[in-house]
Structures are given as structure tokens and as C-alpha cells.
Biopython code that builds the backbone (N, CA, C, O; Angstrom):
import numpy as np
from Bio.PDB.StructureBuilder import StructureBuilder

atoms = [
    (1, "UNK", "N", (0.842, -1.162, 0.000)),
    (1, "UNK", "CA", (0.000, 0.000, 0.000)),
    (1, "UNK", "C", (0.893, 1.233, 0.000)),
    (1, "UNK", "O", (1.143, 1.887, 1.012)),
    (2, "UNK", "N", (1.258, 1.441, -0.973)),
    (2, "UNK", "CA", (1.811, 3.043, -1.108)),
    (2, "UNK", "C", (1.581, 4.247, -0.476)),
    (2, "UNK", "O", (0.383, 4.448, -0.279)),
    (3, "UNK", "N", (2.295, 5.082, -0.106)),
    (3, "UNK", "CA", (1.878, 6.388, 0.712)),
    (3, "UNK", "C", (1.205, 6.060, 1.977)),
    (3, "UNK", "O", (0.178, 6.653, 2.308)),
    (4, "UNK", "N", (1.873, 4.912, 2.878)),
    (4, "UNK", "CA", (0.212, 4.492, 4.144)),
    (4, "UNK", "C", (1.695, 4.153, 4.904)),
    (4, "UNK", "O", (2.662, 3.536, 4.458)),
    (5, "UNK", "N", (1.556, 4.597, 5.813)),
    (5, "UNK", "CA", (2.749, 5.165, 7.264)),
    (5, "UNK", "C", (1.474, 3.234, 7.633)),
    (5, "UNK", "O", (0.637, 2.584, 7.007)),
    (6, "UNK", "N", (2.371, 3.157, 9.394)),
    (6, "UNK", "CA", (1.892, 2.062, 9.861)),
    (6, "UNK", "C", (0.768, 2.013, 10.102)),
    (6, "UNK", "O", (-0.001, 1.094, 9.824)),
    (7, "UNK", "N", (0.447, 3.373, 10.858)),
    (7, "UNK", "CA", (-0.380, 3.267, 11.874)),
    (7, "UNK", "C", (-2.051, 3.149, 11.195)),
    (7, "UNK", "O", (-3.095, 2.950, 11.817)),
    (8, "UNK", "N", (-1.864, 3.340, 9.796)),
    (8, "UNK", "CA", (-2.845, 3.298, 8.343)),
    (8, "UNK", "C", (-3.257, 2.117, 8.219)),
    (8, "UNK", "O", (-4.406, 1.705, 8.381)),
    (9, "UNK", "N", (-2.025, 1.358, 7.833)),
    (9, "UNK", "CA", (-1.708, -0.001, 7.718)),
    (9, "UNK", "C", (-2.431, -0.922, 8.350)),
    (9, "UNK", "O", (-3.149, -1.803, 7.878)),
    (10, "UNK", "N", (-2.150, -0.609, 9.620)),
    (10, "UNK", "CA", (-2.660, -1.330, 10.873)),
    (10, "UNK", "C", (-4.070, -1.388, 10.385)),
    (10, "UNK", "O", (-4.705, -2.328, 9.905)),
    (11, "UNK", "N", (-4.456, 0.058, 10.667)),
    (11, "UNK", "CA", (-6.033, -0.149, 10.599)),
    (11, "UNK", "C", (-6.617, -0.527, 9.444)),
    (11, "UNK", "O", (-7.656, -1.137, 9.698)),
    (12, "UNK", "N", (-6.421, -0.440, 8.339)),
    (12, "UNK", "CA", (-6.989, -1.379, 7.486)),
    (12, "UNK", "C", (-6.819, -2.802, 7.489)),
    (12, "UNK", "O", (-7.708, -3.596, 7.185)),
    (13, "UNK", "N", (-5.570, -3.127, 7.866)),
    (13, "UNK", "CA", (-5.700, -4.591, 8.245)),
    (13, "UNK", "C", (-6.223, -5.792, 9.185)),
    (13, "UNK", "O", (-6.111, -7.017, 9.124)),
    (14, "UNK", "N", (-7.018, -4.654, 10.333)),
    (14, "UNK", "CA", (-7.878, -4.842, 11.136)),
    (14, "UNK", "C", (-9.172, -5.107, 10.819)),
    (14, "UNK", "O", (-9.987, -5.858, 11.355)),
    (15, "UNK", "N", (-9.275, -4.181, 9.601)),
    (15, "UNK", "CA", (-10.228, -4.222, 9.035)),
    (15, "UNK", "C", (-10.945, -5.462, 8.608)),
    (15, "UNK", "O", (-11.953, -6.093, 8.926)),
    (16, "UNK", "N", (-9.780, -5.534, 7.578)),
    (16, "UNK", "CA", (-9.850, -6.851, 6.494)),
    (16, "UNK", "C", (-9.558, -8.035, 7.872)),
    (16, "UNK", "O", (-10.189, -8.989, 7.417)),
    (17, "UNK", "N", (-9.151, -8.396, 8.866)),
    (17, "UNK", "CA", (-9.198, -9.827, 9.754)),
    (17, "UNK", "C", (-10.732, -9.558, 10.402)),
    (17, "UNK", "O", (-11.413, -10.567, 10.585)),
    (18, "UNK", "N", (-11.250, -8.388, 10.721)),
    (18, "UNK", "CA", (-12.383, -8.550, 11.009)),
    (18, "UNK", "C", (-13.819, -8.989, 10.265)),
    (18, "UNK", "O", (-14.923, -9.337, 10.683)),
    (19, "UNK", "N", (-13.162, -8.769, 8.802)),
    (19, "UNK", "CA", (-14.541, -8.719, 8.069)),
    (19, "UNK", "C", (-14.350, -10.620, 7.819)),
    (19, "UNK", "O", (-15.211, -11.449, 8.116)),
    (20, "UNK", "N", (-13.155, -10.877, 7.281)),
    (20, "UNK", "CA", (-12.904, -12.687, 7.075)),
    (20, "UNK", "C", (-13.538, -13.102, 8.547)),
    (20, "UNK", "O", (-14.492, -13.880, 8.517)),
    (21, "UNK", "N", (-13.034, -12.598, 9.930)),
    (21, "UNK", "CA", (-13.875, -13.361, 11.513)),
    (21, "UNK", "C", (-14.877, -13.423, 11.162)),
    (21, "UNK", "O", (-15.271, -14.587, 11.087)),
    (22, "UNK", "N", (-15.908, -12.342, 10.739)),
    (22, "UNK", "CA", (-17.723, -12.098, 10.862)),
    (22, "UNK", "C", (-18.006, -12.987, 9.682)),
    (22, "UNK", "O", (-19.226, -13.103, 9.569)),
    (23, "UNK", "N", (-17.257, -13.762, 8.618)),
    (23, "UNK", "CA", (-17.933, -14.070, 7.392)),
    (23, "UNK", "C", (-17.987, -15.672, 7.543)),
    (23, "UNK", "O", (-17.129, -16.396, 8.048)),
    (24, "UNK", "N", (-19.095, -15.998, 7.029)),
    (24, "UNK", "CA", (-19.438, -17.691, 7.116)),
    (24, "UNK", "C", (-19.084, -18.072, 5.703)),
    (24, "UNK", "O", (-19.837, -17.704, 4.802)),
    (25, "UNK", "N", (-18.231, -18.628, 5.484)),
    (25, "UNK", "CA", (-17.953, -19.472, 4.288)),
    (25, "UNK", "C", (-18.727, -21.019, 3.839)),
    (25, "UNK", "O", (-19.189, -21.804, 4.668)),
    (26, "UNK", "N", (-18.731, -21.136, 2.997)),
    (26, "UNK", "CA", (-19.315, -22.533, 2.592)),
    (26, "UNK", "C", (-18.032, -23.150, 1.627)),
    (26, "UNK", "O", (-17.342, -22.637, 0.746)),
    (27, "UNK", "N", (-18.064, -24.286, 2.144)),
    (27, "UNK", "CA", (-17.765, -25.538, 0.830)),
    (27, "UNK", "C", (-18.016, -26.920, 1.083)),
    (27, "UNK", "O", (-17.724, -27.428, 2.165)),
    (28, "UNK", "N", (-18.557, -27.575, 0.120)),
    (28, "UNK", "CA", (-19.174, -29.022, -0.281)),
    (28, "UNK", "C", (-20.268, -28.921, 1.058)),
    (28, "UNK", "O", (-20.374, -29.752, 1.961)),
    (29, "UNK", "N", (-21.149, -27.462, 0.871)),
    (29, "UNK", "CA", (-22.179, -28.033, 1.562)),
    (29, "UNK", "C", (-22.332, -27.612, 2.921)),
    (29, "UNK", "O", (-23.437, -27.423, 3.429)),
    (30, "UNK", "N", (-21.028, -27.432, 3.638)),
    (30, "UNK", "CA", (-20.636, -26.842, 4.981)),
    (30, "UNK", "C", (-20.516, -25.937, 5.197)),
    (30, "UNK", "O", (-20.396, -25.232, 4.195)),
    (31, "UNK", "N", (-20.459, -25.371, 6.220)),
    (31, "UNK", "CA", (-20.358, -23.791, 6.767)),
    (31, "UNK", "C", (-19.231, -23.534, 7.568)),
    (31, "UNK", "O", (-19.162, -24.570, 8.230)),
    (32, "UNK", "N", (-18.459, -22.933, 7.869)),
    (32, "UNK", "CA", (-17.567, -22.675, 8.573)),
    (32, "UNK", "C", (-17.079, -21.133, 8.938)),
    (32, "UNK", "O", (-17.844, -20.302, 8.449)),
    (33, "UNK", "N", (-16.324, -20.744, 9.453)),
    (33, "UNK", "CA", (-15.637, -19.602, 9.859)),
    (33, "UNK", "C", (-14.190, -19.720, 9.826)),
    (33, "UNK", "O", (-13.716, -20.847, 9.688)),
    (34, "UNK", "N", (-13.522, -18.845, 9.918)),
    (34, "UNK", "CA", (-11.941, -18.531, 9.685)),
    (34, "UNK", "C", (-11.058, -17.429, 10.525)),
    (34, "UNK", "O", (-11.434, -16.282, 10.765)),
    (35, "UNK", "N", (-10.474, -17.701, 10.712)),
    (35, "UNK", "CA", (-9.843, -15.874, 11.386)),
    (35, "UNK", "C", (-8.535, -15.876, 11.081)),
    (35, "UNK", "O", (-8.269, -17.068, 11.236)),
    (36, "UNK", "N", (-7.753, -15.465, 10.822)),
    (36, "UNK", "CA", (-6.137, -14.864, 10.218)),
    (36, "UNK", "C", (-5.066, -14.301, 11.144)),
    (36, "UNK", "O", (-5.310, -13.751, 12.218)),
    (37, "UNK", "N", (-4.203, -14.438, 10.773)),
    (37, "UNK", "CA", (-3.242, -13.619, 11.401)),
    (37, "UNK", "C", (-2.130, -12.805, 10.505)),
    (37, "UNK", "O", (-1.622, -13.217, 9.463)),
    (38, "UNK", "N", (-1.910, -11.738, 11.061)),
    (38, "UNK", "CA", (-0.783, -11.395, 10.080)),
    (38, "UNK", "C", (0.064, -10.428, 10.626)),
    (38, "UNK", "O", (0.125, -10.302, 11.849)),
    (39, "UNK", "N", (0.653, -9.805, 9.955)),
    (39, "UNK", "CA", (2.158, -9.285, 10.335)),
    (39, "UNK", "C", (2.565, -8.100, 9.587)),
    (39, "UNK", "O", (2.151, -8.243, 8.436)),
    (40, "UNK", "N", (3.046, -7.247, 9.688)),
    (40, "UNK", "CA", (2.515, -5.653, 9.664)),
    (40, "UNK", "C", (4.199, -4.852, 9.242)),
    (40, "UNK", "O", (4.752, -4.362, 10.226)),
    (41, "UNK", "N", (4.998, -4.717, 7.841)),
    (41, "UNK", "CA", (6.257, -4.251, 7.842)),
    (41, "UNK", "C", (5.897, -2.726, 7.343)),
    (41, "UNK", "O", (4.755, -2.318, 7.135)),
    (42, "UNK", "N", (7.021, -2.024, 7.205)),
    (42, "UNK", "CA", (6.312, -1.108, 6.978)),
    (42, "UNK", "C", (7.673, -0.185, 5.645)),
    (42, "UNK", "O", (8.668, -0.127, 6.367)),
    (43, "UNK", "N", (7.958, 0.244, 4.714)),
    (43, "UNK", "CA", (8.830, 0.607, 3.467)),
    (43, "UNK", "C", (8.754, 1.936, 3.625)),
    (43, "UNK", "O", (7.655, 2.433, 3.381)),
    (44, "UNK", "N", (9.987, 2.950, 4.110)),
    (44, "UNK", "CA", (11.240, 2.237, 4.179)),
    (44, "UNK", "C", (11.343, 2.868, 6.200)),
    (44, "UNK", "O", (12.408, 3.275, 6.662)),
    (45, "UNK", "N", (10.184, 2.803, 6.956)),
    (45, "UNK", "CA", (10.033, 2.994, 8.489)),
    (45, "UNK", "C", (11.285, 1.473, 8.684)),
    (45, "UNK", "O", (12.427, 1.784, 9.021)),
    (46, "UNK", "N", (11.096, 0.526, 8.544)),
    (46, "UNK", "CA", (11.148, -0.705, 8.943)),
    (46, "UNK", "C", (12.789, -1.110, 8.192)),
    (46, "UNK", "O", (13.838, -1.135, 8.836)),
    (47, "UNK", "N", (12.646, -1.439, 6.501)),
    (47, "UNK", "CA", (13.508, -1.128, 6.093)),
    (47, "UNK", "C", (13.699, -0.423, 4.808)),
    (47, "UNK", "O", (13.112, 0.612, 4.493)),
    (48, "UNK", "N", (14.403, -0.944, 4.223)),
    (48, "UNK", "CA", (14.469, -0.268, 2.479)),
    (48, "UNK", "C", (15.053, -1.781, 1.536)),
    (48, "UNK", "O", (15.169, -1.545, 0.333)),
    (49, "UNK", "N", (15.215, -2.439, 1.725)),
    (49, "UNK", "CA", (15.768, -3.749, 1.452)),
    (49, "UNK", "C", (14.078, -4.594, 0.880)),
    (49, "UNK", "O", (13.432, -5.059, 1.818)),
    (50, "UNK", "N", (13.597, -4.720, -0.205)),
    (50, "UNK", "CA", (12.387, -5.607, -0.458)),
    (50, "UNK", "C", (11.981, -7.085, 0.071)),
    (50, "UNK", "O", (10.932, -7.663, 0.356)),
    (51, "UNK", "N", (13.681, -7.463, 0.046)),
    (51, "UNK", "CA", (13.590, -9.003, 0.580)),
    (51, "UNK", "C", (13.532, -8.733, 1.835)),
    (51, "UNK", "O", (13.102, -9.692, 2.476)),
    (52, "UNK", "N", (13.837, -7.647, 2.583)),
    (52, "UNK", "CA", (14.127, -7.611, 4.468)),
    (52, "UNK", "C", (12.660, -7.237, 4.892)),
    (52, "UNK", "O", (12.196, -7.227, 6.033)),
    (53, "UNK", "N", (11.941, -6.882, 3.513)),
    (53, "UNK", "CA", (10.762, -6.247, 4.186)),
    (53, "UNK", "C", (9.727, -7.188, 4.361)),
    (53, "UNK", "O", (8.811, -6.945, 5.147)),
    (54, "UNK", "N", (9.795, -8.745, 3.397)),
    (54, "UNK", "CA", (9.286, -9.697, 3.878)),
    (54, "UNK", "C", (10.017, -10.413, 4.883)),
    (54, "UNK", "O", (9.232, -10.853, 5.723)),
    (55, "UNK", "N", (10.910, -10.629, 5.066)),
    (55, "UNK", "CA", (11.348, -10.936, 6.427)),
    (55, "UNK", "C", (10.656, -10.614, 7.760)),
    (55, "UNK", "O", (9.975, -11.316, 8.507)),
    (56, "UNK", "N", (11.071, -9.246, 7.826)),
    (56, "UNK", "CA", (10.470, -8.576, 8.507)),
    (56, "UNK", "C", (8.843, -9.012, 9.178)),
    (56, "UNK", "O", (8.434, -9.291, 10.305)),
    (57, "UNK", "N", (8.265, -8.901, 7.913)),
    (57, "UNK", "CA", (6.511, -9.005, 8.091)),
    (57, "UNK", "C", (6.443, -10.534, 8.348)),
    (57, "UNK", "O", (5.712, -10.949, 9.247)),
    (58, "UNK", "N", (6.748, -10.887, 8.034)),
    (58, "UNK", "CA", (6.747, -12.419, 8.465)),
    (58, "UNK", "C", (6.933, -12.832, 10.024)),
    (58, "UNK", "O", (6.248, -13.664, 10.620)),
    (59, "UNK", "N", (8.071, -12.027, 10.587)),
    (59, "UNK", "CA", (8.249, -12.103, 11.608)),
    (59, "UNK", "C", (7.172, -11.535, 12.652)),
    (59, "UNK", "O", (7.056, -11.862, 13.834)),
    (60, "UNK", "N", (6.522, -10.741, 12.034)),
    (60, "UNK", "CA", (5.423, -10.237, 12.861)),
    (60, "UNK", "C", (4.142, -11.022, 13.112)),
    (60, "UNK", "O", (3.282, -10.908, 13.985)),
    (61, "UNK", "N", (4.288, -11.928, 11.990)),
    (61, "UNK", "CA", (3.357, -13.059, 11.926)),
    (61, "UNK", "C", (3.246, -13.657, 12.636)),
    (61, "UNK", "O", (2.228, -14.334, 12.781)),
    (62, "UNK", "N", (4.544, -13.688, 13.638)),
    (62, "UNK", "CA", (4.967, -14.858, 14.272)),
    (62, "UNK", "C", (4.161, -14.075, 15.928)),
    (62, "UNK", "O", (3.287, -14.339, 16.754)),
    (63, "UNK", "N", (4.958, -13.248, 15.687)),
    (63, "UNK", "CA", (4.056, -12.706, 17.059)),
    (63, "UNK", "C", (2.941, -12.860, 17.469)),
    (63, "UNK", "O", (2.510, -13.327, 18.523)),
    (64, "UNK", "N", (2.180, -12.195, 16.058)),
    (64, "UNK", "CA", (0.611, -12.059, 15.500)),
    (64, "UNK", "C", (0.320, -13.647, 16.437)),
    (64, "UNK", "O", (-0.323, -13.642, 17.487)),
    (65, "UNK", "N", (0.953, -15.006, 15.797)),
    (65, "UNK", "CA", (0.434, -15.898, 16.202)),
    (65, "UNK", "C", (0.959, -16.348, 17.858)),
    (65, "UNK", "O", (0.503, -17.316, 18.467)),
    (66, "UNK", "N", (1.669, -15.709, 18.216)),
    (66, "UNK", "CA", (2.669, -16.250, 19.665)),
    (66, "UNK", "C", (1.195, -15.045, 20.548)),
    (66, "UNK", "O", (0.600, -15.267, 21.603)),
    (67, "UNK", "N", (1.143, -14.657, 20.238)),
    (67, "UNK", "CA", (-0.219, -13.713, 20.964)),
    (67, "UNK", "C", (-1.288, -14.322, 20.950)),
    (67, "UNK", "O", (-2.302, -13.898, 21.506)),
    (68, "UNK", "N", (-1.239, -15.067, 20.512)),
    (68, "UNK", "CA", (-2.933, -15.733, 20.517)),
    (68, "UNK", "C", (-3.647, -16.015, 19.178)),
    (68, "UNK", "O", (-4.722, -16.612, 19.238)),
    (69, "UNK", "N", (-3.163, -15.650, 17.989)),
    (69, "UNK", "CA", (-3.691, -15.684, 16.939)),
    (69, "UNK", "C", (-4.965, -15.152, 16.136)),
    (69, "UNK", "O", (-5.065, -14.270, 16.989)),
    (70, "UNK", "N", (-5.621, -14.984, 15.605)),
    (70, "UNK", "CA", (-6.218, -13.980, 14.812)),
    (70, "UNK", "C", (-6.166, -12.622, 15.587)),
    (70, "UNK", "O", (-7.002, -12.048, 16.285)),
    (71, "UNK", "N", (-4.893, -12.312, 15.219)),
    (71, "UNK", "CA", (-4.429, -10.646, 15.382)),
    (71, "UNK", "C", (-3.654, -10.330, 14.079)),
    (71, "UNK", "O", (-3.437, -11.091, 13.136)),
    (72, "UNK", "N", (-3.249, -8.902, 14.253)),
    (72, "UNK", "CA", (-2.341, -8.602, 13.058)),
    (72, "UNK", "C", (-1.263, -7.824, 14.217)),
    (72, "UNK", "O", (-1.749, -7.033, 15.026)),
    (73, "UNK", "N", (-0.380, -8.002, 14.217)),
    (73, "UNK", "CA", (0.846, -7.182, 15.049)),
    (73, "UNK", "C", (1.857, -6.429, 14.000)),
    (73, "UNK", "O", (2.209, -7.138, 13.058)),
    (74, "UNK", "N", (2.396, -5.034, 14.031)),
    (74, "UNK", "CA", (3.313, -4.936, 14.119)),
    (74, "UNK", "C", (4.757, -5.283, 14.347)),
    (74, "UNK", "O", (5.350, -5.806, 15.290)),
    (75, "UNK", "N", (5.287, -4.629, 12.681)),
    (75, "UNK", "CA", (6.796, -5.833, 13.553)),
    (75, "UNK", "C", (7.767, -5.000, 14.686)),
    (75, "UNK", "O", (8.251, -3.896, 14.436)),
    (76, "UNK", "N", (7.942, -5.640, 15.823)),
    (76, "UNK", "CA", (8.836, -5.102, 16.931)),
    (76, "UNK", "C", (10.197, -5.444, 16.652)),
    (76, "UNK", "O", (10.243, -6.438, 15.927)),
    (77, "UNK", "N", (11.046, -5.103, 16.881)),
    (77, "UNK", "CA", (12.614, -5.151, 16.893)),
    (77, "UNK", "C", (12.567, -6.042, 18.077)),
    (77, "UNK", "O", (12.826, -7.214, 17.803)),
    (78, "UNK", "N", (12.274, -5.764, 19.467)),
    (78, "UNK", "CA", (11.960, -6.296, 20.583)),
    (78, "UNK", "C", (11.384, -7.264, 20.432)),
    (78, "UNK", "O", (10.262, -7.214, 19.927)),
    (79, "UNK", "N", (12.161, -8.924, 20.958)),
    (79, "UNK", "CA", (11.164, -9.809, 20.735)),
    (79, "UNK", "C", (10.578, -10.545, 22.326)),
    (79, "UNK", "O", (9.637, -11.337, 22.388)),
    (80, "UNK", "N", (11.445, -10.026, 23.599)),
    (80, "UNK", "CA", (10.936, -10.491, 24.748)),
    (80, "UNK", "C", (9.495, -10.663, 25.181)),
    (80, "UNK", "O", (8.795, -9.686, 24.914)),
    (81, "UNK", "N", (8.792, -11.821, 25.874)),
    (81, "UNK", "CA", (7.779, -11.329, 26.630)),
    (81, "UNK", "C", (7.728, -11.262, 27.790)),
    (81, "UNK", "O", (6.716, -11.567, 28.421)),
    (82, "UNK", "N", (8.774, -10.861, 28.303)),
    (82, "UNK", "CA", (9.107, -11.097, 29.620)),
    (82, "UNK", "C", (10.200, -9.981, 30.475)),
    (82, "UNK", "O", (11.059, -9.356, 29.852)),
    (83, "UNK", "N", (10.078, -9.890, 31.487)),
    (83, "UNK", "CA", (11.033, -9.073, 31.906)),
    (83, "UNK", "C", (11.800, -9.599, 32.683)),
    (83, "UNK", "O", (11.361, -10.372, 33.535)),
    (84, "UNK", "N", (13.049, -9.332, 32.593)),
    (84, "UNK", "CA", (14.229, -10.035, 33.596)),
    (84, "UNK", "C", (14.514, -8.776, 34.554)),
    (84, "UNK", "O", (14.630, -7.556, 34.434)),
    (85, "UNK", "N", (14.568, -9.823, 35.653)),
    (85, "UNK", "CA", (14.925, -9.177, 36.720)),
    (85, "UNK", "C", (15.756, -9.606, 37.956)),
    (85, "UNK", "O", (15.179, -10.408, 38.690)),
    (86, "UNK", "N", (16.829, -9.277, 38.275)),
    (86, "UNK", "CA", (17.378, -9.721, 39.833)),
    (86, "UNK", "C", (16.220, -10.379, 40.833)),
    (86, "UNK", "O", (15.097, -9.895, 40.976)),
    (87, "UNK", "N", (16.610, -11.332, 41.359)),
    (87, "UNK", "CA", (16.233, -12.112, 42.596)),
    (87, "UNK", "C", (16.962, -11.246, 43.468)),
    (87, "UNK", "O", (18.168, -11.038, 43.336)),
    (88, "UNK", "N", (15.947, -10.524, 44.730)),
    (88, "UNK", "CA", (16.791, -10.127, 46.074)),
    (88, "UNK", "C", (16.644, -11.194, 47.410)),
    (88, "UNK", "O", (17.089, -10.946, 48.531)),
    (89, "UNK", "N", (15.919, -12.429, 47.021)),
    (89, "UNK", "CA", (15.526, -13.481, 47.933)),
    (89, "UNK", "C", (15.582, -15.058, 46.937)),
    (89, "UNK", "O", (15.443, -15.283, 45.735)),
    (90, "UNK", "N", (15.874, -15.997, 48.229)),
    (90, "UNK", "CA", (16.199, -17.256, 47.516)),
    (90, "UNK", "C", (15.075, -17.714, 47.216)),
    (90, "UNK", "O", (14.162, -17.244, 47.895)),
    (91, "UNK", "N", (14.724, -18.614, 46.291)),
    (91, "UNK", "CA", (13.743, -19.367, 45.151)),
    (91, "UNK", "C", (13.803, -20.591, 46.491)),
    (91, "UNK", "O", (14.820, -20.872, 47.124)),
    (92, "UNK", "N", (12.195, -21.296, 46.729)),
    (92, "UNK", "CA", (11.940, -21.817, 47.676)),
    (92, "UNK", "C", (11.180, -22.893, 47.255)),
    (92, "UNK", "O", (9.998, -22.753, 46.941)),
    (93, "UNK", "N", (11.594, -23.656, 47.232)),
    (93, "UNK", "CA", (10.847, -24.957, 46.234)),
    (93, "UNK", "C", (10.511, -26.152, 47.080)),
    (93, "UNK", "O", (11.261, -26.862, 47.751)),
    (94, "UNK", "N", (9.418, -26.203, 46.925)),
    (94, "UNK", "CA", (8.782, -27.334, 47.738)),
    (94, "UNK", "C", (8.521, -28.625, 47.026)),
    (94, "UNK", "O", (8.325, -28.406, 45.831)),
    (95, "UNK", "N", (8.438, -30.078, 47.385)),
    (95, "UNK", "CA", (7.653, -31.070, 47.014)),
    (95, "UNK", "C", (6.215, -30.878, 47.439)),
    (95, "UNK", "O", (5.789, -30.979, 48.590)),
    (96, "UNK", "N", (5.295, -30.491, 45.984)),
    (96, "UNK", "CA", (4.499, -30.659, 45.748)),
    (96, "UNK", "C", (3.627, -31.559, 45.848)),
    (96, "UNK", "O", (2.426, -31.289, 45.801)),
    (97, "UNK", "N", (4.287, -33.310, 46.070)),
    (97, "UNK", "CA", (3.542, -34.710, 46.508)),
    (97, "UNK", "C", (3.185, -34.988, 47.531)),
    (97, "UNK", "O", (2.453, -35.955, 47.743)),
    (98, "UNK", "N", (3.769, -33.935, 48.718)),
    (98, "UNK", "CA", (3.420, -33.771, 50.246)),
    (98, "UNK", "C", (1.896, -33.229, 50.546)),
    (98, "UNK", "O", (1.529, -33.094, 51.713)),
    (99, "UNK", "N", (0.922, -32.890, 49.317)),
    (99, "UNK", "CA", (0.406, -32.153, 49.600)),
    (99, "UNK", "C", (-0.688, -32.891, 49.569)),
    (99, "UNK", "O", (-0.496, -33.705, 48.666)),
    (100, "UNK", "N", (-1.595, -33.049, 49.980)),
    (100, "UNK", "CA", (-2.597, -34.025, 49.483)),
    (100, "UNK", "C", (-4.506, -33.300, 49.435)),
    (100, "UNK", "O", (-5.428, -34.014, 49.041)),
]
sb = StructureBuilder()
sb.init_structure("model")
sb.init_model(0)
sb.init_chain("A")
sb.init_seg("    ")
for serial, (resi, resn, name, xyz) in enumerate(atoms, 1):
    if name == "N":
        sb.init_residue(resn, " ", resi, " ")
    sb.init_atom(name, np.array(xyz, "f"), 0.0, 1.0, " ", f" {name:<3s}", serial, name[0])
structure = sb.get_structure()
């Protein structure tokens, strides 16, 4: 999509996973539903490289799906979900089979 910064992006692509969620498909007879995920690069915010820019979006896919799936994410540089942090006290581990 030419001339469309992310934050554009985004929302049309919200768009389009919402309208495929709400839609009932048929084949041989059946009905079903669908929901998507996808992954959000952005030319040249992200990079300038064509092949890095599917890279890129791909990788967001991954998120898209490590989140729970039918989302569309942005790609983060940042891939933690977690925060590390110092222990100021010892880790206290019990047997759990004592417990009844």
C-alpha cells in the first residue's frame, strides 16, 4: 500500500481480519468460519531492502500468532515477553507430593 505510514496499515488490516472473523464461508455443503493472522512491515520505516521487508513481516506473523492468533501485530525489533529481573531473595521450592 503506497503512501500508508503504519499506523494506516494497521487499521486497514484490522479491518480486512475482522470482516474474514464475521464471514461464514461454505464448501461441499458446509459452513464454517476462519480468522487470520498477520504481520505488519512497513517501506522504508522498517527497512528499504524488499527481501528484508518480507522478512520482517513475516516475523510479525509470528508474534501475530505467539499472541494468541487472529491478530495482526506490528513488527517489533523487541522480541521479549518477559522481563528479567534480579532475585533479592532465595527461590523456595517445595515437594508438591506432600500435599494431598
Amino acid at each position: 500500500m503506497p503512501n500508508t505510514d503504519c499506523a494506516d496499515g494497521l487499521i486497514l488490516a484490522e479491518r480486512v481480519r475482522k470482516a474474514i472473523e464475521q464471514t461464514t464461508f461454505s464448501y461441499q455443503g458446509k459452513e464454517f468460519n476462519m480468522t487470520i493472522s498477520g504481520g505488519l512491515a512497513s517501506y522504508p520505516h522498517h527497512t528499504t531492502d524488499p527481501e528484508d521487508l518480507i522478512i520482517i513481516a513475516d516475523s510479525a506473523v509470528y508474534l501475530a500468532k505467539g499472541a494468541g492468533k487472529n491478530s495482526i501485530m506490528p513488527y517489533k525489533k523487541e522480541k521479549r515477553r518477559y522481563l528479567r529481573t534480579e532475585l533479592h531473595q532465595p527461590l523456595v521450592i517445595e515437594d508438591l507430593t506432600t500435599f494431598s
